[in-house]
C-alpha positions in Angstrom: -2.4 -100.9 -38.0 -4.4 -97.7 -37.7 -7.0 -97.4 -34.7 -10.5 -98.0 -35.4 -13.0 -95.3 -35.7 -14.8 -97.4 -32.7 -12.2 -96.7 -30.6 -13.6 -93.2 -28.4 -10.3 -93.0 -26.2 -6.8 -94.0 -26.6 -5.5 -94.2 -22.9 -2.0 -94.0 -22.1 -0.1 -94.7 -19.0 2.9 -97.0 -18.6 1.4 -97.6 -14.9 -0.1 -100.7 -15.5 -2.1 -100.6 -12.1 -3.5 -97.0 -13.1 -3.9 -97.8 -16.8 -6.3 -100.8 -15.7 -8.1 -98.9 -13.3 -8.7 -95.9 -15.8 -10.1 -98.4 -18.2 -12.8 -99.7 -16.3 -13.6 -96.5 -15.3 -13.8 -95.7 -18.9 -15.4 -99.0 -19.5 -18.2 -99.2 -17.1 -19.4 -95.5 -18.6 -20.2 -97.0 -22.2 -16.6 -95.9 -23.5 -14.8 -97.7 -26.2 -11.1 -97.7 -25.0 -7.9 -98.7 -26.4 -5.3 -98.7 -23.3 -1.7 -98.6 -24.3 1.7 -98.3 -22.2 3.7 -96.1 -24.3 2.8 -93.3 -26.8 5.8 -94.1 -29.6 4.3 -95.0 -32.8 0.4 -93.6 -32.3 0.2 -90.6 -34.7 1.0 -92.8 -37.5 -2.1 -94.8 -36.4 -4.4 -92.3 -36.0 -6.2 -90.4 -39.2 -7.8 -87.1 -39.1 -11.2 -87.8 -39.3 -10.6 -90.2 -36.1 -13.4 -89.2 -33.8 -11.8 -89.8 -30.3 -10.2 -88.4 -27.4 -6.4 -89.2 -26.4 -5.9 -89.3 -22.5 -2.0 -89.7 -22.0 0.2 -89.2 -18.8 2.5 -86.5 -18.8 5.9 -88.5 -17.7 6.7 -91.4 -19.5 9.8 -93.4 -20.3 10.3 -92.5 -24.2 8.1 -90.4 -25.7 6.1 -88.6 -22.8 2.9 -86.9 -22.6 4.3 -83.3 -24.2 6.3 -84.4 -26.9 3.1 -86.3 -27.6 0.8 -83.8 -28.1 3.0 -81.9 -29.9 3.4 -84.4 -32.6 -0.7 -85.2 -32.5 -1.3 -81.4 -33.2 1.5 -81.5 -35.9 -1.2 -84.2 -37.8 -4.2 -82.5 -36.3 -3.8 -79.3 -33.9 -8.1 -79.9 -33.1 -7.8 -83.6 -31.7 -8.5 -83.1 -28.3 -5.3 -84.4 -25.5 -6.0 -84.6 -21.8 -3.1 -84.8 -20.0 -2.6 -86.2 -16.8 0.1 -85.3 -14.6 2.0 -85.8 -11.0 1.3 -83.9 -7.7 2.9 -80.5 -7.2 3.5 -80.6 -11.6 0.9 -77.3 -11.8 4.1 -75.8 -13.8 4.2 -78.7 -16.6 0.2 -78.3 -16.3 0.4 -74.7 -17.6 2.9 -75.6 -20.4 0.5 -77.8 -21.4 -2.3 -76.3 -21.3 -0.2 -73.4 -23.4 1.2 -76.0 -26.0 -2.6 -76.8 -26.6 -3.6 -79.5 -24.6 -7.4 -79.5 -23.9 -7.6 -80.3 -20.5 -5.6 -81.7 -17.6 -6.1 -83.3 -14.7 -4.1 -83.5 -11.7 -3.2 -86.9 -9.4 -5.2 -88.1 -7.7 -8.3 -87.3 -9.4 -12.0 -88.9 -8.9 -13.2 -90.7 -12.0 -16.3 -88.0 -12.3 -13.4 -85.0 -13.1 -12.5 -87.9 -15.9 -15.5 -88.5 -17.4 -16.8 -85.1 -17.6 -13.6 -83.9 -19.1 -13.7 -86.6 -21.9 -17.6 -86.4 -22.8 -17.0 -82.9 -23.2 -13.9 -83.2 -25.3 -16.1 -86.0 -27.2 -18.5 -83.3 -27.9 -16.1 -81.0 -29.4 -14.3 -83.7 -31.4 -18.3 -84.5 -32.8 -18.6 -81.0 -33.6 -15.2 -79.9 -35.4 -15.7 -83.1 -37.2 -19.2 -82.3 -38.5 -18.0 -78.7 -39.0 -14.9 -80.5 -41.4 -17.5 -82.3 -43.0 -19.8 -79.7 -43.7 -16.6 -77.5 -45.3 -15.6 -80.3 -47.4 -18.9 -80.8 -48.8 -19.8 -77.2 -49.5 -15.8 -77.1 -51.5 -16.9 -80.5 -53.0 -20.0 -78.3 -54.9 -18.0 -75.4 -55.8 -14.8 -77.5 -57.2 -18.1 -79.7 -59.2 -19.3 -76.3 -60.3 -15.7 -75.2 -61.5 -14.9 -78.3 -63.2 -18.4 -79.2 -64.6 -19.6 -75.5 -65.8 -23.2 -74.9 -66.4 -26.8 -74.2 -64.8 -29.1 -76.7 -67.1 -31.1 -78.7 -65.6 -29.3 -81.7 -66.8 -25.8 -80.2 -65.4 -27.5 -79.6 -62.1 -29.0 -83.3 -62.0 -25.4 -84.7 -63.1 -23.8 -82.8 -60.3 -25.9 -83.9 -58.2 -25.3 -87.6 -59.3 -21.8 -87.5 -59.0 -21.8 -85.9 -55.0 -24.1 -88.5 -54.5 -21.5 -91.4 -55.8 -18.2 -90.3 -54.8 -18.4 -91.0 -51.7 -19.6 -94.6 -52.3 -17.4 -97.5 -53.4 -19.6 -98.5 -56.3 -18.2 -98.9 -59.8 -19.3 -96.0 -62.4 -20.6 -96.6 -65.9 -20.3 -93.1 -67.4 -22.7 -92.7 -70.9 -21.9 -90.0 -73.4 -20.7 -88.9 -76.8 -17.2 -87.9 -77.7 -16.5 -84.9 -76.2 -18.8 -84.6 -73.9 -16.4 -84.9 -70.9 -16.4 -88.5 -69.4 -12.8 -87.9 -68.2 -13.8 -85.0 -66.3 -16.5 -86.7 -65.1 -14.4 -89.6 -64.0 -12.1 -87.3 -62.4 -14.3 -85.3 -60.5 -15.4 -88.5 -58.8 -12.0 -89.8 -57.7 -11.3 -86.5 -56.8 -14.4 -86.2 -54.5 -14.0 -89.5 -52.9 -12.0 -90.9 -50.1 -9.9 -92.5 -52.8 -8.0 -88.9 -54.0 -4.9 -89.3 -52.0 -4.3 -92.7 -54.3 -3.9 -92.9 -58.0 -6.2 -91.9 -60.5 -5.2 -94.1 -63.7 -6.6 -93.3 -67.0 -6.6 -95.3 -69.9 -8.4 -95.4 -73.6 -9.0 -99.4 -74.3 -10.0 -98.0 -78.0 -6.1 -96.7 -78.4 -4.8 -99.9 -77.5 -3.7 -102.7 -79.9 -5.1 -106.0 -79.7 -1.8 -107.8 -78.9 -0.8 -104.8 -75.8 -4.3 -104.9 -74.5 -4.5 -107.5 -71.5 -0.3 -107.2 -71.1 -1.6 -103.5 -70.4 -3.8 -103.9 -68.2 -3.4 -106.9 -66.4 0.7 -107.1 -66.4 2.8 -110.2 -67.2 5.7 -112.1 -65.8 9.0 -112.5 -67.3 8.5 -115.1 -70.2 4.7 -115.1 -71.1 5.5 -114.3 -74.0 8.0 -113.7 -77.2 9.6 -110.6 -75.8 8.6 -110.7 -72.3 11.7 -109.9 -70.7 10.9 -109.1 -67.4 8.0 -108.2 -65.1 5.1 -105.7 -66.1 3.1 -104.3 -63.5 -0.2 -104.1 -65.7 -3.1 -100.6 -65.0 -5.5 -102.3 -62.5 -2.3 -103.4 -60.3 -0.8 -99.8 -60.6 -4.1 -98.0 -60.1 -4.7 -100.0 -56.6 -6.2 -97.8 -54.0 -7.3 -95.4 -56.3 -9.3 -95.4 -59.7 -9.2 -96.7 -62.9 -11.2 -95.2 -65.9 -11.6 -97.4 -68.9 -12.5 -94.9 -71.7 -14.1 -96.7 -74.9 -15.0 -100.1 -73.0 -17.0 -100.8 -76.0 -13.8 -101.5 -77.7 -12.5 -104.5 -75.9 -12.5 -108.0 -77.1 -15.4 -110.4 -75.5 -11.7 -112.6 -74.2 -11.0 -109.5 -72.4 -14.5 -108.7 -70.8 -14.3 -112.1 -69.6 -11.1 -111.0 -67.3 -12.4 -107.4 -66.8 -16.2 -109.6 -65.4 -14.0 -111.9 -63.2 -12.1 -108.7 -62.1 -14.7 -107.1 -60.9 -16.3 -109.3 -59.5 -13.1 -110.9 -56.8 -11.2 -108.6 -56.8 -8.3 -109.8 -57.9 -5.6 -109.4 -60.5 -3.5 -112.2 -62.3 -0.6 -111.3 -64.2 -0.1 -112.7 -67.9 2.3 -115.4 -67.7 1.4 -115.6 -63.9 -0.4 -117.9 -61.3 -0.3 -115.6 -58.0 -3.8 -113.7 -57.6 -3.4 -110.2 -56.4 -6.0 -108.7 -54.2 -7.3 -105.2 -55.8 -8.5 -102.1 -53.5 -9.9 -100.3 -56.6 -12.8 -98.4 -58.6 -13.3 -98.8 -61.6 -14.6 -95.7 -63.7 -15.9 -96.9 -67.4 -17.4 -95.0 -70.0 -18.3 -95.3 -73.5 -20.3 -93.7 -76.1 -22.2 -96.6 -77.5 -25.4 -98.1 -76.1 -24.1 -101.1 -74.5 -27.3 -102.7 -74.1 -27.9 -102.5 -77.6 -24.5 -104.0 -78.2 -24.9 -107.1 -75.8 -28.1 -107.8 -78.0 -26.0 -107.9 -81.3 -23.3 -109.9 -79.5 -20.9 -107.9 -79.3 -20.1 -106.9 -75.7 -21.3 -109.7 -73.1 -24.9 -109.1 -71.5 -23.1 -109.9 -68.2 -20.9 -107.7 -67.8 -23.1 -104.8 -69.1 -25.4 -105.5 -66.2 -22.6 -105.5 -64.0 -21.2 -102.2 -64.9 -24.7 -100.8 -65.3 -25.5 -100.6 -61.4 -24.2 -96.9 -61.3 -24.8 -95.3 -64.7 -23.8 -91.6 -65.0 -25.4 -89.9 -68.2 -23.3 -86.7 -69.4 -26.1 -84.5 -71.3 -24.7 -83.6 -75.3 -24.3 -79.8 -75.6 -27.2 -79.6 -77.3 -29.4 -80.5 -74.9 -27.9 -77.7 -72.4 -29.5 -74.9 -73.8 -27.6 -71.6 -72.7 -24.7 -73.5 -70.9 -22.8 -72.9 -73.8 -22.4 -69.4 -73.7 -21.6 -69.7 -70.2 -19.2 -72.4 -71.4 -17.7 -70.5 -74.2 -16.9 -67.5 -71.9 -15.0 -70.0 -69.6 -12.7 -71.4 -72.0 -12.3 -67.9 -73.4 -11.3 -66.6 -70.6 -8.7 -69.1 -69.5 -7.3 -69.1 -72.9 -7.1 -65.5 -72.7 -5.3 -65.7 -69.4 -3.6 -68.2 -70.6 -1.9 -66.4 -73.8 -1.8 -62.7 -72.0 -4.4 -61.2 -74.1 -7.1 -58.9 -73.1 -10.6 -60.3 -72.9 -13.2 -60.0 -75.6 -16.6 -60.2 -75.3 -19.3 -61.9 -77.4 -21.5 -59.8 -79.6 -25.2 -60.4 -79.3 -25.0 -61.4 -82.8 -22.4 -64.1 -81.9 -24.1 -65.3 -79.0 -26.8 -66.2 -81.3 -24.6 -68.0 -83.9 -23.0 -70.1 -80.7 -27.0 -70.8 -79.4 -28.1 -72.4 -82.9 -24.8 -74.5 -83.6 -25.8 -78.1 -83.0 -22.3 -78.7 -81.9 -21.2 -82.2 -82.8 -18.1 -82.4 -81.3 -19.8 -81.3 -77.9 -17.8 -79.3 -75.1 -14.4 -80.5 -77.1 -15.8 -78.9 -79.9 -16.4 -75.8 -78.1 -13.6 -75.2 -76.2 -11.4 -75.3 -79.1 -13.6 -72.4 -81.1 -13.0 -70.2 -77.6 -9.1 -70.9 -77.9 -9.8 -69.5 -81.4 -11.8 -66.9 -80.5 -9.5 -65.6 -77.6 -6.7 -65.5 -79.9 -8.2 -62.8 -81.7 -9.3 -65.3 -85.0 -12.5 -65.2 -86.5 -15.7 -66.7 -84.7 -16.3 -69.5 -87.2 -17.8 -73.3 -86.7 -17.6 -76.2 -88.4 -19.7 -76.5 -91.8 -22.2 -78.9 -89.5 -25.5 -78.5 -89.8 -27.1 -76.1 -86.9 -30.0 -76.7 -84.5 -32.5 -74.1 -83.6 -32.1 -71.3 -80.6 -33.6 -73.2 -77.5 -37.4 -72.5 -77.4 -37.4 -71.1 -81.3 -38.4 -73.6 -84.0 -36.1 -74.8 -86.9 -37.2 -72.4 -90.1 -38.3 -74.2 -93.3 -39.4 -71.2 -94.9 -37.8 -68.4 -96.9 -35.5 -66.1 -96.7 -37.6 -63.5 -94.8 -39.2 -66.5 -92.3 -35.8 -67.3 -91.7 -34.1 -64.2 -91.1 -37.8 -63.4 -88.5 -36.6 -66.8 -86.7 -32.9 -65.7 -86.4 -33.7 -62.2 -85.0 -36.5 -63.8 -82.1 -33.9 -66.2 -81.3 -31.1 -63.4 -80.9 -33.3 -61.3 -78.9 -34.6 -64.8 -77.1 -30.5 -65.1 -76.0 -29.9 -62.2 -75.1 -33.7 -61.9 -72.7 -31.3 -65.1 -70.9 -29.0 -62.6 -69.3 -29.1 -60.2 -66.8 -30.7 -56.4 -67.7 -31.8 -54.1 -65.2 -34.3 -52.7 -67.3 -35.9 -52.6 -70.9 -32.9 -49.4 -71.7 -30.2 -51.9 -70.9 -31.6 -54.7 -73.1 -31.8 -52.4 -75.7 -28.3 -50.7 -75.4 -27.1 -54.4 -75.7 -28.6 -55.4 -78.9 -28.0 -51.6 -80.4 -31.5 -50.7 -81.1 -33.8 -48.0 -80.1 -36.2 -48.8 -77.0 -39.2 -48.2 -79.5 -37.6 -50.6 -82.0 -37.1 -53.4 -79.4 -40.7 -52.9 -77.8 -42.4 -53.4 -81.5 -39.9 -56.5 -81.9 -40.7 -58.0 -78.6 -44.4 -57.7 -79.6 -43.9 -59.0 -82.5 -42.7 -62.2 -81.4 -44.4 -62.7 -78.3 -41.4 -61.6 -76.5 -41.8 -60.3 -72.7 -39.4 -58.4 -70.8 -41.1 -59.5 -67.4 -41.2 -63.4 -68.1 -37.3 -63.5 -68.9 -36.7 -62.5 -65.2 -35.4 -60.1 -65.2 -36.0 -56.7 -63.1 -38.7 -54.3 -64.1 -37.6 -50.5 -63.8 -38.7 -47.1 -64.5 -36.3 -46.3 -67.3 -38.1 -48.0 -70.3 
């Protein structure tokens, strides 16, 4: 049984006299101690992020106080060890002391020299833990930037969401369209929680026949039915102690959101077949790309269990809505396909950049990421014959020919105002025009080389 995080000091000392008298010493000072007469067996019962002190003595029948702290540090070389050792042992002090202990004290010792040298090792254990914490949070938002690319408002709201909820136990109810990236999503937040050293179980209740589904997920014994041979172990029971994300939840049968509501609601797990409930230390991660409310209203997903997977709804933005995140999206996937493959990088033409801003892309980030591989492969820049939306902040043209082509060339000079330029010379060395060209164009269509940010210099 692991120690509680209660517990400040573990004291050990197979005196049972001194052990008893150390504890109330401990005791009366506000301490939370756990005495114990031998060490054997404690580093398997202590975690990392345990915020206590250990206070051992140094010779002990078994395992003594040396060969303890050497397998403590082996888990966790900052947990704090005060050692406590024999009259005339200042030799074994020094080896201590050398093998990393953090303080020792020498029989007989007043119970002040005690407590001070445990409130202070208290103090450091507070502060290398906050320090951890502070580390894992700050990789937490890179890893979320890595895996979840893009500066949109939206983006940065949704990051923000799932920091917020990993570290919770609440079931997640991610919205959004195909290809928008629920899996991600889903695995970002297993993989931010305190869950990521168990399984992360993914499964897609759309891809799953009707007569597989609750055998699936649920399990069955030997005999439940015609060609039930011997024992399944179903997804929920295999994904215990981690997560489980149910992609396309709208696609389950109302018998088996009645079982998924009951699930979620004990706990539990009952095999096809079976009469044995099985308790379940799980999240569950579901998604969908249908409005579910709107779906409860028609009847066909229970009104129930919509509310109950609605506590913690996630909403991934469509591409569409992300404005500039898909060039910086596009690049991404180029570049890893490029690495990928061996081949040299290529960059986007300005021209491109515009095509990739007005594409209303349908198929969302999946869509994408598969006209990069294309694209990084050295094959022509071309998207699906869908119908395009407008350069963010330019209008869709009904007009002519000439209205259109005046909308196309303010929305390529728009995108390419979004990136960095040092000056007016740069922007226009990048869309290969003369700097009295661009000037006219950007008063021509309201353009301003100050209001996109960027760096006024003496050069234009």
């Amino acid at each position: 049984m692991s120690i509680d995080n209660q517990i400040q000091v573990v004291l050990i000392d197979d005196d049972p006299h001194l052990r008893q008298a150390l504890c109330q010493t401990l005791d009366l000072a506000g301490l939370k101690v756990l005495p114990l007469g031998e060490a054997t067996g404690l580093t398997a019962r202590l975690s990392r992020d345990w915020p206590g002190v250990v206070v051992s003595d140094i010779r002990m029948p078994g395992m003594d106080g040396l060969e303890l702290l050497t397998e403590l540090h082996g888990q966790d070389p900052e947990l704090p060890v005060l050692l406590i050792t024999g009259h005339g042992d200042v030799p074994l002090a020094v080896q201590a002391m050398r093998a990393g202990a953090y303080d020792f004290l020498e029989k007989p010792f007043a119970s002040d020299a005690l407590l001070d040298s445990v409130r202070r090792a208290l103090d450091l254990r507070r502060l290398v833990l906050d320090n951890r914490s502070l580390r894992l949070a700050l990789s937490d938002r890179q890893q979320l930037s890595t895996r979840l690319v893009g500066q949109s408002a939206p983006m940065l709201r949704l990051r923000e969401q799932i920091g917020a909820l990993a570290a919770t136990r609440a079931d997640v109810l991610i919205l959004g369209e195909t290809g928008a990236g629920k899996e991600v999503v889903a695995r970002a937040l297993h993989d931010l929680s305190n869950r990521r050293t168990g399984p992360f179980v993914a499964i897609n209740a759309g891809a799953l026949a009707e007569s597989v589904v609750e055998s699936e997920l649920f399990g069955h014994e030997p005999g439940a039915f015609t060609g039930a041979q011997k024992r399944r172990i179903g997804k929920f029971e295999f994904a215990n102690g981690g997560t489980l994300f149910l992609d396309e939840i709208e696609s389950m049968s109302l018998d088996v959101q009645v079982k998924l509501l009951r699930l979620l609601q004990e706990r539990v797990v009952e095999r096809l077949g079976g009469n044995q409930q099985i308790p379940l230390d799980i999240r569950i991660i579901a998604a969908t790309k249908e409005d579910l409310r709107q779906s409860a209203d028609q009847g066909r997903f229970r009104a129930d269990l919509y509310y109950r997977l609605n506590v913690a709804p996630l909403r991934i933005p469509p591409l569409r809505e992300r404005g500039e995140d898909a060039l910086m999206l596009f690049q991404h996937f180029a570049d890893e396909a490029s690495s990928r493959h061996g081949l040299p990088l290529h960059e986007l033409q300005p021209g491109q950049r515009a095509m990739l801003l007005r594409h209303n892309w349908p198929g969302n980030v999946r869509e994408l990421q598969n006209v990069a591989e294309r694209f990084a492969l050295g094959l022509e820049l071309a998207l699906d014959s869908t119908p395009d939306g407008p350069a963010p902040g330019v209008p869709m043209s009904t007009g002519g020919l000439s209205e259109q082509v005046e909308h196309f060339e303010k929305a390529l000079i728009a995108a390419e105002l979004g990136r960095p330029h040092s000056s007016v010379r740069s922007l226009a060395e990048a869309l290969g025009v003369p700097r009295k060209t661009l000037h006219d164009k950007l008063r021509k269509h309201g353009l301003n080389f100050a209001d996109s940010g960027n760096a006024h210099t003496d050069d234009e």
